[in-house]
C-alpha positions as a Markdown table, in Angstrom:
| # | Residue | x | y | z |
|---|---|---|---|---|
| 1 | Unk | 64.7 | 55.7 | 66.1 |
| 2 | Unk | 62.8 | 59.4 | 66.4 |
| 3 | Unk | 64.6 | 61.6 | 64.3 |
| 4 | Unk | 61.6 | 64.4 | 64.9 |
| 5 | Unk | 62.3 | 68.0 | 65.9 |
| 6 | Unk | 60.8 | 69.5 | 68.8 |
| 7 | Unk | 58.7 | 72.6 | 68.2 |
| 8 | Unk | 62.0 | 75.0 | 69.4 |
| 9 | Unk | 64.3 | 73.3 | 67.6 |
| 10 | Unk | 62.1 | 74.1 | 64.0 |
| 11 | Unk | 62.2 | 77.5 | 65.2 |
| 12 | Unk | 65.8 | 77.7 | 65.5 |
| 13 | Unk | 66.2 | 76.2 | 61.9 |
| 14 | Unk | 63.7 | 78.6 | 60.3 |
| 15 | Unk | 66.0 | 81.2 | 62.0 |
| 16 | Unk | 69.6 | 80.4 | 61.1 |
| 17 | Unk | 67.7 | 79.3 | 57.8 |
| 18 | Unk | 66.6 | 83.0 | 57.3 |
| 19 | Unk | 69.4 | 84.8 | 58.4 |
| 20 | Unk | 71.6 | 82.6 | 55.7 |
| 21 | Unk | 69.4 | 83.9 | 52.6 |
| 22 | Unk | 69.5 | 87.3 | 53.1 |
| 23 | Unk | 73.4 | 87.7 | 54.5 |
| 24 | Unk | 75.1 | 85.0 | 52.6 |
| 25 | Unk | 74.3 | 84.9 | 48.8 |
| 26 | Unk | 77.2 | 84.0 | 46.6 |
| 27 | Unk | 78.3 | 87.2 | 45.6 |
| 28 | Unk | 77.8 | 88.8 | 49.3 |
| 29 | Unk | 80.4 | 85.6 | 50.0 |
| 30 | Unk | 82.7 | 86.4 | 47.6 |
| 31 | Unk | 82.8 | 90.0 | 48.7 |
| 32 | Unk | 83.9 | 88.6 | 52.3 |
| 33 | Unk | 86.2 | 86.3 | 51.2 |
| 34 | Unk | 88.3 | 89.6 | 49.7 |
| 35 | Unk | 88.2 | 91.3 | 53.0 |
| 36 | Unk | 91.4 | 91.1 | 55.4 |
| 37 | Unk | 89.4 | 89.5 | 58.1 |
| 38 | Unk | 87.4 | 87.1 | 56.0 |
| 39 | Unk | 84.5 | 86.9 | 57.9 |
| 40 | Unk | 81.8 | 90.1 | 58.6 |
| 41 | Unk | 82.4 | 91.2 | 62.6 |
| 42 | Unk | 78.5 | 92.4 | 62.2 |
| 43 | Unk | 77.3 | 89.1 | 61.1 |
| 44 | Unk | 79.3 | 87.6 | 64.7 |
| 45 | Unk | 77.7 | 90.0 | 66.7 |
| 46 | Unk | 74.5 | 89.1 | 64.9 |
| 47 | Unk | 75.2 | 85.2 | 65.9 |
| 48 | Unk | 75.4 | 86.6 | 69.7 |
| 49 | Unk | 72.1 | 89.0 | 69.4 |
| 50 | Unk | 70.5 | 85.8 | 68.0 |
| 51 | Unk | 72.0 | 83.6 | 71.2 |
| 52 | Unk | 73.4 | 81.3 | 68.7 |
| 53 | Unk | 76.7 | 81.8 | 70.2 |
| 54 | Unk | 75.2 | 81.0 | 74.0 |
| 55 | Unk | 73.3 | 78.0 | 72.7 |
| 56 | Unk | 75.8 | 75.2 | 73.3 |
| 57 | Unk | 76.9 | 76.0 | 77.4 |
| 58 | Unk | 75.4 | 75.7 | 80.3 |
| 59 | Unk | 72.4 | 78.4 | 82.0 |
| 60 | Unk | 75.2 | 78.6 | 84.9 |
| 61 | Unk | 77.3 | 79.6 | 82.6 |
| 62 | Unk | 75.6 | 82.2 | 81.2 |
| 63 | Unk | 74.6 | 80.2 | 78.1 |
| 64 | Unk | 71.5 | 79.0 | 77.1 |
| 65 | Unk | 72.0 | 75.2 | 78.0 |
| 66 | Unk | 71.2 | 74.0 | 74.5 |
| 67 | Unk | 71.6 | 70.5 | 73.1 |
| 68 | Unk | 74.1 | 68.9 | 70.4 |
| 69 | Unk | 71.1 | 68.4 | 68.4 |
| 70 | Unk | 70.4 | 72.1 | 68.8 |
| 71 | Unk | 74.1 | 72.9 | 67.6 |
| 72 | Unk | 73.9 | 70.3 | 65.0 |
| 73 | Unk | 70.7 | 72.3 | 63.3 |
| 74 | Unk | 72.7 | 75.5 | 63.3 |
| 75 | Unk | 75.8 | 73.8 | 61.1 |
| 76 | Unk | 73.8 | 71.6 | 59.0 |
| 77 | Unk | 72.0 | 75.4 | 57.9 |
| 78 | Unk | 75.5 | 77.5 | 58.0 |
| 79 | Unk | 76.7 | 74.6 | 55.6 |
| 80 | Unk | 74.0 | 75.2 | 53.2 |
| 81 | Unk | 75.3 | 79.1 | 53.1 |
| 82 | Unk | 79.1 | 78.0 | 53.2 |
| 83 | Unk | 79.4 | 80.6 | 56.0 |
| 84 | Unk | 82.4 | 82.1 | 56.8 |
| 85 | Unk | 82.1 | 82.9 | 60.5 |
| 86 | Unk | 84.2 | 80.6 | 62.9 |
| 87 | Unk | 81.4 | 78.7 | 64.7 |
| 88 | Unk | 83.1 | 75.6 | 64.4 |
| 89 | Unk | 86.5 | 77.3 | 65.7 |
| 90 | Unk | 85.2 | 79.1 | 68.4 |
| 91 | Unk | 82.1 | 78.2 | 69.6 |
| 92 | Unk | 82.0 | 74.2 | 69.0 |
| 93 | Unk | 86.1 | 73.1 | 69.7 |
| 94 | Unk | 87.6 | 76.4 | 71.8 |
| 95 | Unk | 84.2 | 76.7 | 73.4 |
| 96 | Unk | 84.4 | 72.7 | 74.2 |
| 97 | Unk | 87.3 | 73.0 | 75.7 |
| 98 | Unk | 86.6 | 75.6 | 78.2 |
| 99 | Unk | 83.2 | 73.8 | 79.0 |
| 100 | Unk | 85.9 | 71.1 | 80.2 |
| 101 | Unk | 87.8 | 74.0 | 82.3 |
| 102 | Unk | 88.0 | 74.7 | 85.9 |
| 103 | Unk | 84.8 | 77.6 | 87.4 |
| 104 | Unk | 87.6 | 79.6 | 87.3 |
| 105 | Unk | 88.4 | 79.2 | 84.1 |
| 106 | Unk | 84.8 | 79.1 | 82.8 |
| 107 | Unk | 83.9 | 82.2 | 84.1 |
| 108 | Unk | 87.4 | 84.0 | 83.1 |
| 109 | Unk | 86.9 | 83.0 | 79.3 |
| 110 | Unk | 83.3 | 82.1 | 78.6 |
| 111 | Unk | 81.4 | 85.4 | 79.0 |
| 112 | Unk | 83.5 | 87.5 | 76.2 |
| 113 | Unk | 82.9 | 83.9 | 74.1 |
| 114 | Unk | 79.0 | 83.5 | 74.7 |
| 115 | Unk | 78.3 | 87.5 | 73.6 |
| 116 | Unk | 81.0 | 87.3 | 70.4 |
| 117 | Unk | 83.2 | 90.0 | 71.8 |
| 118 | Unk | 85.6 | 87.3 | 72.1 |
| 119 | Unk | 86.8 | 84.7 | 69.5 |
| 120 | Unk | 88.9 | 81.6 | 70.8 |
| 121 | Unk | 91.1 | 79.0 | 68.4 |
| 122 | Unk | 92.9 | 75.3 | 69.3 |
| 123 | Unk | 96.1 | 75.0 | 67.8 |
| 124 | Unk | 95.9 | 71.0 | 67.8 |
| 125 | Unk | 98.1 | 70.6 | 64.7 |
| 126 | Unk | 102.0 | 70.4 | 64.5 |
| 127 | Unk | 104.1 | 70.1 | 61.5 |
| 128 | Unk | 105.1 | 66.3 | 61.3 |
| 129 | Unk | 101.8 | 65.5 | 63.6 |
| 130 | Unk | 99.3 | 64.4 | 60.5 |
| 131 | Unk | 96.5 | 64.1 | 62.4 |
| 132 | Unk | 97.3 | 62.5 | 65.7 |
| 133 | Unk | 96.4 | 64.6 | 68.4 |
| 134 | Unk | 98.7 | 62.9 | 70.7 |
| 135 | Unk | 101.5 | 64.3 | 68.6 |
| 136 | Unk | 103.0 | 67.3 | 70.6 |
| 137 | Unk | 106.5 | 68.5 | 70.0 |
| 138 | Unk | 105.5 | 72.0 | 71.8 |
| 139 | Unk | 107.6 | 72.3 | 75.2 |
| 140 | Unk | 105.9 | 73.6 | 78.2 |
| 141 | Unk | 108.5 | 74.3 | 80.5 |
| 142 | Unk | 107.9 | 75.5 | 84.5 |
| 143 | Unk | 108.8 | 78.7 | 85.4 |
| 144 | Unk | 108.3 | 80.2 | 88.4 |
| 145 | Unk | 104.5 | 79.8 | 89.5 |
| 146 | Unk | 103.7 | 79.5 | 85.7 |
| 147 | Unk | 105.4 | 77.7 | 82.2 |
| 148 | Unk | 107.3 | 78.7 | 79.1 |
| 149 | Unk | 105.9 | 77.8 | 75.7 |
| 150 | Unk | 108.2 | 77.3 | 73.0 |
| 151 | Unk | 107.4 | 75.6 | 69.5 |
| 152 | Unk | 105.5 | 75.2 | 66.1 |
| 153 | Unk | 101.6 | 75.1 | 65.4 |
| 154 | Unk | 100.0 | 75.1 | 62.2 |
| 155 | Unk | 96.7 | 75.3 | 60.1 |
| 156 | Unk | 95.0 | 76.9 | 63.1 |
| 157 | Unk | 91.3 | 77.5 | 62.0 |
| 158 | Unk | 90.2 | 81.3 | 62.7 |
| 159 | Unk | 93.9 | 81.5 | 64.3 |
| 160 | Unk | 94.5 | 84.8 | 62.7 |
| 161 | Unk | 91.4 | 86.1 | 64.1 |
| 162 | Unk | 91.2 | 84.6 | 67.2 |
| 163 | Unk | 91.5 | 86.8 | 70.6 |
| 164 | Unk | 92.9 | 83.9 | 72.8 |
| 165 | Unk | 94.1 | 80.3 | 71.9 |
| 166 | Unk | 93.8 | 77.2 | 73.4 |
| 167 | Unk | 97.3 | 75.4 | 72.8 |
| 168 | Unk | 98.3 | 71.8 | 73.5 |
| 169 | Unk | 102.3 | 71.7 | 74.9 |
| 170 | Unk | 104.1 | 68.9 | 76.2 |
| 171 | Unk | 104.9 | 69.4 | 80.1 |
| 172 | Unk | 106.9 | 65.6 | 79.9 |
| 173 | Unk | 107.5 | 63.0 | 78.5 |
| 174 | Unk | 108.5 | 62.2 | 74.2 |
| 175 | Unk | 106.6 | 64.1 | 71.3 |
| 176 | Unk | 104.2 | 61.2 | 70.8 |
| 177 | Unk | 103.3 | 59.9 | 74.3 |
| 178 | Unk | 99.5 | 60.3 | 75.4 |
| 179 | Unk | 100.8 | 61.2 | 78.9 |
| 180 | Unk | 102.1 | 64.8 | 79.4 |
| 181 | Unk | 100.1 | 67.1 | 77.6 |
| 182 | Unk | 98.4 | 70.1 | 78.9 |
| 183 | Unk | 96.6 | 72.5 | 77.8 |
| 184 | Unk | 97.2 | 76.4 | 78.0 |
| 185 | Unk | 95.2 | 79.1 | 77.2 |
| 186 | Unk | 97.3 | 81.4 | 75.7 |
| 187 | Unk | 96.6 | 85.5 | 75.1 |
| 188 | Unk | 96.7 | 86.3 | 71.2 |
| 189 | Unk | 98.9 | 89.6 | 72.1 |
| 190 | Unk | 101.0 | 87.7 | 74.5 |
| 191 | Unk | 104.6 | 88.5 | 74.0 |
| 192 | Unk | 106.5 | 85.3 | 72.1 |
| 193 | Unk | 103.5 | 84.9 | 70.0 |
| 194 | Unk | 103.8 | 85.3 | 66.0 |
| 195 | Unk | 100.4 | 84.5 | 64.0 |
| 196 | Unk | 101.2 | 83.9 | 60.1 |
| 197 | Unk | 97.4 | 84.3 | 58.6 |
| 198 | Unk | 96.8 | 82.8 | 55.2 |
| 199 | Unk | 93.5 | 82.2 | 53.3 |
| 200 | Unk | 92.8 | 78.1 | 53.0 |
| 201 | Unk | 91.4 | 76.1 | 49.6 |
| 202 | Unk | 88.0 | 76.7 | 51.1 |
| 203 | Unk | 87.6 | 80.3 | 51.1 |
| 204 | Unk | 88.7 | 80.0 | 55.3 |
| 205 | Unk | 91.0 | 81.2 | 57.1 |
| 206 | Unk | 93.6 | 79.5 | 59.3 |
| 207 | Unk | 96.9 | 80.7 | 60.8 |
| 208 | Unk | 100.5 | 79.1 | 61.7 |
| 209 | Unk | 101.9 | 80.3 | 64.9 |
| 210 | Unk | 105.1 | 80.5 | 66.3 |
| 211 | Unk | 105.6 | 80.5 | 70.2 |
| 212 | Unk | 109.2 | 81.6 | 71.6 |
| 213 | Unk | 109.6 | 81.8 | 75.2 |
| 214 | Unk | 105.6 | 82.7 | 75.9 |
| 215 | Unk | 104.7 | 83.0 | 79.1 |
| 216 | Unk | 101.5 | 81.5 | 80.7 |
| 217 | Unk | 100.1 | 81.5 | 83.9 |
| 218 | Unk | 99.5 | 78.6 | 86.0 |
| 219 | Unk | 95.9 | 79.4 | 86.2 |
| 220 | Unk | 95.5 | 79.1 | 82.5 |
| 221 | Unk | 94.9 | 75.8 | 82.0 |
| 222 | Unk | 92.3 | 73.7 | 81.2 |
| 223 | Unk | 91.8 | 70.3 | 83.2 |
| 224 | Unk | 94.8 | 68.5 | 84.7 |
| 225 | Unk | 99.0 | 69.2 | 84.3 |
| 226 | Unk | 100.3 | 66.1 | 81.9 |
| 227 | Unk | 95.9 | 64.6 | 81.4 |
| 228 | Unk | 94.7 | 67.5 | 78.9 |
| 229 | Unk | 94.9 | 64.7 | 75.8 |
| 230 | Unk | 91.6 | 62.9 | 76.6 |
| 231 | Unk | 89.7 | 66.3 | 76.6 |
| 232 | Unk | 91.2 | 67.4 | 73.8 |
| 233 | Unk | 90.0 | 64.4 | 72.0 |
| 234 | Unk | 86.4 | 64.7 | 73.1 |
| 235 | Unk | 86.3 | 68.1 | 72.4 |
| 236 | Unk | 87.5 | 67.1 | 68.4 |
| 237 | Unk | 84.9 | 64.4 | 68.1 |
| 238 | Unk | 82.6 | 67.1 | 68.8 |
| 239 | Unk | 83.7 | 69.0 | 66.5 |
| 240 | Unk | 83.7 | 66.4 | 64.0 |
| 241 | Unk | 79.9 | 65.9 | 65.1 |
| 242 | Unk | 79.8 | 69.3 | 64.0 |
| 243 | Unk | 81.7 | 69.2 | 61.0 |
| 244 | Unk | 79.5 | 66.2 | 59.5 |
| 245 | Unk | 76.8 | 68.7 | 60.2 |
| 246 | Unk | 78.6 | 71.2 | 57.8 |
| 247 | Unk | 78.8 | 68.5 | 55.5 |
| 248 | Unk | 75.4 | 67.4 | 55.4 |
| 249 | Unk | 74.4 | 70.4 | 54.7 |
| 250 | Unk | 76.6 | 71.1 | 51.5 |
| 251 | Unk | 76.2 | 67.7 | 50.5 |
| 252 | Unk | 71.7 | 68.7 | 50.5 |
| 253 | Unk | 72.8 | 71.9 | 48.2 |
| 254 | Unk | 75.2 | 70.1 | 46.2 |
| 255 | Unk | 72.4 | 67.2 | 44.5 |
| 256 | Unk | 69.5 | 69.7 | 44.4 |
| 257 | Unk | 71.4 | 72.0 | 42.5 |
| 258 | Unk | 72.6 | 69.2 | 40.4 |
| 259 | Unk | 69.0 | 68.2 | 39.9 |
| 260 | Unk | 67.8 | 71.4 | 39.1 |
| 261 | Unk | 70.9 | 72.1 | 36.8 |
| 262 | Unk | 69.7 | 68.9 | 34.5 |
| 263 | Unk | 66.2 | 69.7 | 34.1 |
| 264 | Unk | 67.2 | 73.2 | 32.5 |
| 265 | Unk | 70.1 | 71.8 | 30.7 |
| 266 | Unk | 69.6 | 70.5 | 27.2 |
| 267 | Unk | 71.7 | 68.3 | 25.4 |
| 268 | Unk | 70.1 | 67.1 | 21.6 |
| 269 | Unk | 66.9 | 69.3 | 22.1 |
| 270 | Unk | 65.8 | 67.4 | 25.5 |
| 271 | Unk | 66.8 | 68.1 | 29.2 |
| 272 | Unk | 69.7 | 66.1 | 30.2 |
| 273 | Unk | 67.6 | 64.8 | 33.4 |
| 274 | Unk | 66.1 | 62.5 | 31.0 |
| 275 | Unk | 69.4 | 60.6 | 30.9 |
| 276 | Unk | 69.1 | 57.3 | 32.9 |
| 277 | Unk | 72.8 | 57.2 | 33.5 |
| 278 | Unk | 72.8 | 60.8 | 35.1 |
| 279 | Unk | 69.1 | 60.1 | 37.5 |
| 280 | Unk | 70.8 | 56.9 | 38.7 |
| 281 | Unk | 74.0 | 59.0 | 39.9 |
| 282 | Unk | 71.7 | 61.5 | 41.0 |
| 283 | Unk | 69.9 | 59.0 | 42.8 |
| 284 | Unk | 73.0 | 57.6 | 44.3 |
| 285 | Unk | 73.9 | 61.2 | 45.4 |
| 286 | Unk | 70.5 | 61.6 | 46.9 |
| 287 | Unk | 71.4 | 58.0 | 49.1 |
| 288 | Unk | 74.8 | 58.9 | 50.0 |
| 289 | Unk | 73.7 | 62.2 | 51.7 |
| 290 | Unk | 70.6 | 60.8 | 53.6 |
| 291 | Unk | 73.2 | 58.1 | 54.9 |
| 292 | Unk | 75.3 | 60.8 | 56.1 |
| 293 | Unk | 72.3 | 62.4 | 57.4 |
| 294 | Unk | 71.1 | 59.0 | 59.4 |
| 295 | Unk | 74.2 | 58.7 | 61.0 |
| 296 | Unk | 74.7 | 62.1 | 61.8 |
| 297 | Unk | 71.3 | 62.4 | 63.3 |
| 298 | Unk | 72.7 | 59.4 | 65.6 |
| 299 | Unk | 76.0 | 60.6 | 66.3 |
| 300 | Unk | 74.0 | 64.0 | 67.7 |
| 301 | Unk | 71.6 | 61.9 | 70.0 |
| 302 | Unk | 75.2 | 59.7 | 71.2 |
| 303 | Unk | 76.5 | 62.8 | 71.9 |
| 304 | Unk | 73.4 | 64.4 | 73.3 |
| 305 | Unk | 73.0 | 61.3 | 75.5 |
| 306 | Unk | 75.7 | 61.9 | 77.1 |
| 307 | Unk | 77.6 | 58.3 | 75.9 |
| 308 | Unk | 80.5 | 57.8 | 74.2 |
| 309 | Unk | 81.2 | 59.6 | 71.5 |
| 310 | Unk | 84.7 | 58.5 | 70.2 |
| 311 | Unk | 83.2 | 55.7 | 67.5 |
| 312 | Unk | 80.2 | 57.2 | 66.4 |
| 313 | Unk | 82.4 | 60.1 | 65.5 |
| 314 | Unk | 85.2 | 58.3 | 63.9 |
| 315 | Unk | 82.0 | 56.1 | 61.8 |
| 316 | Unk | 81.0 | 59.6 | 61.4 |
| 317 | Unk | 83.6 | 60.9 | 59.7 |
| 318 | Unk | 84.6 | 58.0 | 57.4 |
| 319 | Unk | 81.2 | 58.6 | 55.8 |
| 320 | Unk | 80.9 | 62.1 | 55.5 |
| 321 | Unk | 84.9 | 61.9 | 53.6 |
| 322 | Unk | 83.7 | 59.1 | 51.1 |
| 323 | Unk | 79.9 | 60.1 | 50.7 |
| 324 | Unk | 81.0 | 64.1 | 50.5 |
| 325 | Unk | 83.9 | 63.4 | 47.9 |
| 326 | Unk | 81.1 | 61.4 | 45.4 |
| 327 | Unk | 78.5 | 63.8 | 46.1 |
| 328 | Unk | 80.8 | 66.5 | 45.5 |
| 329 | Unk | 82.3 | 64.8 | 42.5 |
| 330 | Unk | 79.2 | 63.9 | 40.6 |
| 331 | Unk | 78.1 | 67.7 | 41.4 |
| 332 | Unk | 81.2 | 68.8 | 39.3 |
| 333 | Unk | 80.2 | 66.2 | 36.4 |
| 334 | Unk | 77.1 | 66.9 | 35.8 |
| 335 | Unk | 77.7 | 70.6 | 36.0 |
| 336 | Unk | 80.5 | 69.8 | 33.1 |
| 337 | Unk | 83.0 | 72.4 | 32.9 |
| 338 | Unk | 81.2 | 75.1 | 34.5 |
| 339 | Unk | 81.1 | 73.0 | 37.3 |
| 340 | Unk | 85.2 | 73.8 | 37.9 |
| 341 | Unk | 84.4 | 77.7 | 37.7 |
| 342 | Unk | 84.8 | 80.2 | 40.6 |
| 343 | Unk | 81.3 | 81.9 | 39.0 |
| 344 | Unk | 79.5 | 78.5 | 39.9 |
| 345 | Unk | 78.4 | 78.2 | 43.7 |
| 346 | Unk | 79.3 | 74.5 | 43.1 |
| 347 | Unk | 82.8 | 75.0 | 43.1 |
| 348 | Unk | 83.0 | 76.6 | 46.1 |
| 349 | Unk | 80.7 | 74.1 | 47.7 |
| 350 | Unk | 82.8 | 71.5 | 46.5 |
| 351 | Unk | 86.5 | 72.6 | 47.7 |
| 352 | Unk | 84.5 | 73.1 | 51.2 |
| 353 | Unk | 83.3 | 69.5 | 51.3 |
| 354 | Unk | 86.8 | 68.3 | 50.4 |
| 355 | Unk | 88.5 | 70.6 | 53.0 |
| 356 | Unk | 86.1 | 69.0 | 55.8 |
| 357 | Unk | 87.1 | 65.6 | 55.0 |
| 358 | Unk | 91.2 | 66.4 | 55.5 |
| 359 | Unk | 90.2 | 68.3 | 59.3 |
| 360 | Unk | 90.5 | 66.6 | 62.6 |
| 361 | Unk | 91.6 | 63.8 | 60.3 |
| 362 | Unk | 90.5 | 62.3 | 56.8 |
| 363 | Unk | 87.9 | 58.9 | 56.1 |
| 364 | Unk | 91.3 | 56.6 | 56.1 |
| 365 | Unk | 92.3 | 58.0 | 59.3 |
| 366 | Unk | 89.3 | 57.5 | 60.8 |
| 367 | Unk | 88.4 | 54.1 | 59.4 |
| 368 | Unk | 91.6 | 52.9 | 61.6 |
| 369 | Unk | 90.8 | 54.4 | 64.8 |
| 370 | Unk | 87.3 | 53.1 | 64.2 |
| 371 | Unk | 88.7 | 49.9 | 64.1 |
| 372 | Unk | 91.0 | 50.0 | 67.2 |
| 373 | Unk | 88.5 | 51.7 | 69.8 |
| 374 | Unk | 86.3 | 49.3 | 71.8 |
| 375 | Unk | 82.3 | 48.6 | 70.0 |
């Protein structure tokens, strides 16, 4: 299989690659992660100037029709910078979803999204949901020409930030049936609508909202009344396409700083890279990420192909969780006890990995739907 880059696509990694050593060193992080907002709104509007934002829709929509490979090269590089801005949130699953949406819809919700001026959030999760999408205790009930939202959301991703969100609510049937769900997209300052922000493990942030009696416009929804659960789900595979990329890309930091970190180290007057047990776990890091590499590189071209994603994205993901949690671990080893400090990149690096693997549904989860969706 060609896993070569096209002369564009080089360009675009040289660019995101740049942009992440001068604006994201570990301190310049730190200082960001103290901030209220978490993120820098100059470093968003640098995405949009850069037409990083516009890359993944359509010319028609006033995008830059790019690829999922071409997304892909943008995450793998933000994950080598642990970036804080909510690509993933916005851009990859909110921005998904309204690729899905009406011409209406698009051209309502895309624009303010393509030049940063907007940022969009899904609230997918629900208390007692775990990870099934399907699960949907949120009541959309009709009123008038439009509906009512009432009920929970949780661990929104760039919800506290986010101008507009994209909320799954049951319009019938019981919490767990895959029939009924639609999707709304739902005004941040919409009356009804209480945001709880909170910083996450990973330096992130994510919100819990509350919805009493919000109002929401029949026109506001994306796809069909009671059919919005299958594009919901392809919308999260991509995202978990785009997560792996993340991953990949911390998991590439993560054994070359290990490397390096042994060849300066000494332990009994010689460098502890001269340790056979510590190369052959530092060769076994080095194979655990370029499999996670190979079959994210596949999952992209799936997804760029225009097939089915579903499987290659579940595979996906139980990779990335098992592969990221011993790359991450052995990181930590070898470091020793620095390795567990908030003054060592690693750390951070680490937490992110292992934050990745619980979203849209940990390796266990995924190794079961793997098994139950047609090869």
């Amino acid at each position: 299989m060609d896993f070569s880059f096209t002369e564009e696509q080089n360009l675009l990694r040289d660019s995101v690659r740049k942009f992440v050593q001068k604006s994201y060193p570990i301190d310049a992080r730190r200082a960001l992660l103290k901030t209220e907002l978490g993120f820098s709104r100059e470093n968003w509007q640098s995405f949009a100037e850069l037409g990083w934002t516009a890359l993944p829709f359509s010319e028609a929509d006033g995008g830059l029709g790019g690829s999922a490979i071409d997304t892909m090269i943008i995450l793998e590089e933000l994950g080598k910078g642990l970036v804080l801005e909510p690509y993933l949130a916005s851009i990859v699953f909110a921005g998904g979803l309204l690729r899905r949406a009406s011409d209406a819809v698009r051209a309502q919700h895309l624009p303010g999204v393509i030049d940063g001026s907007r940022i969009g959030a899904v609230a997918q999760a629900e208390p007692d949901g775990r990870f099934d999408l399907h699960h949907v205790a949120t009541v959309a009930k009709k009123d008038g020409s439009g509906y009512t939202l009432t009920g929970r959301k949780v661990a929104v991703l760039a919800g506290h930030a986010a101008d507009f969100v994209i909320v799954p609510a049951r319009t019938s049937g019981n919490v767990r049936d895959r029939d009924g769900i639609t999707l709304f997209i739902v005004d941040a300052k919409t009356a009804g609508l209480q945001r709880s922000g909170y910083p996450t493990v990973d330096g992130l942030r994510a919100a819990d909202l509350t919805l009493e009696g919000v109002k929401v416009a029949a026109d506001q929804i994306i796809g069909q009344v009671d059919q919005g659960l299958a594009l919901l789900e392809e919308a999260a595979d991509e995202t978990i396409v785009g997560l792996a990329a993340e991953a990949v890309g911390i998991m590439e930091v993560l054994y070359k700083s290990t490397v390096e970190y042994t060849k300066e180290r000494k332990q009994f007057g010689v460098p502890i890279s001269s340790f056979q047990v510590l190369q052959h776990r530092m060769v076994d890091q080095f194979m655990a990420y370029e499999q996670s590499k190979s079959m994210l590189y596949m999952a992209s071209m799936t997804q760029a192909a225009g097939r089915p994603l579903a499987r290659a994205a579940s595979g996906l993901k139980v990779q990335i969780g098992r592969a990221g949690r011993f790359v991450g671990q052995a990181a930590i080893q070898n470091h020793g006890g620095m390795g567990m400090t908030e003054e060592l990149a690693v750390s951070h690096y680490f937490k992110r990995i292992s934050i990745i693997d619980l979203t849209l549904g940990n390796a266990e989860y995924h190794l079961d739907r793997y098994l139950t969706l047609p090869a």
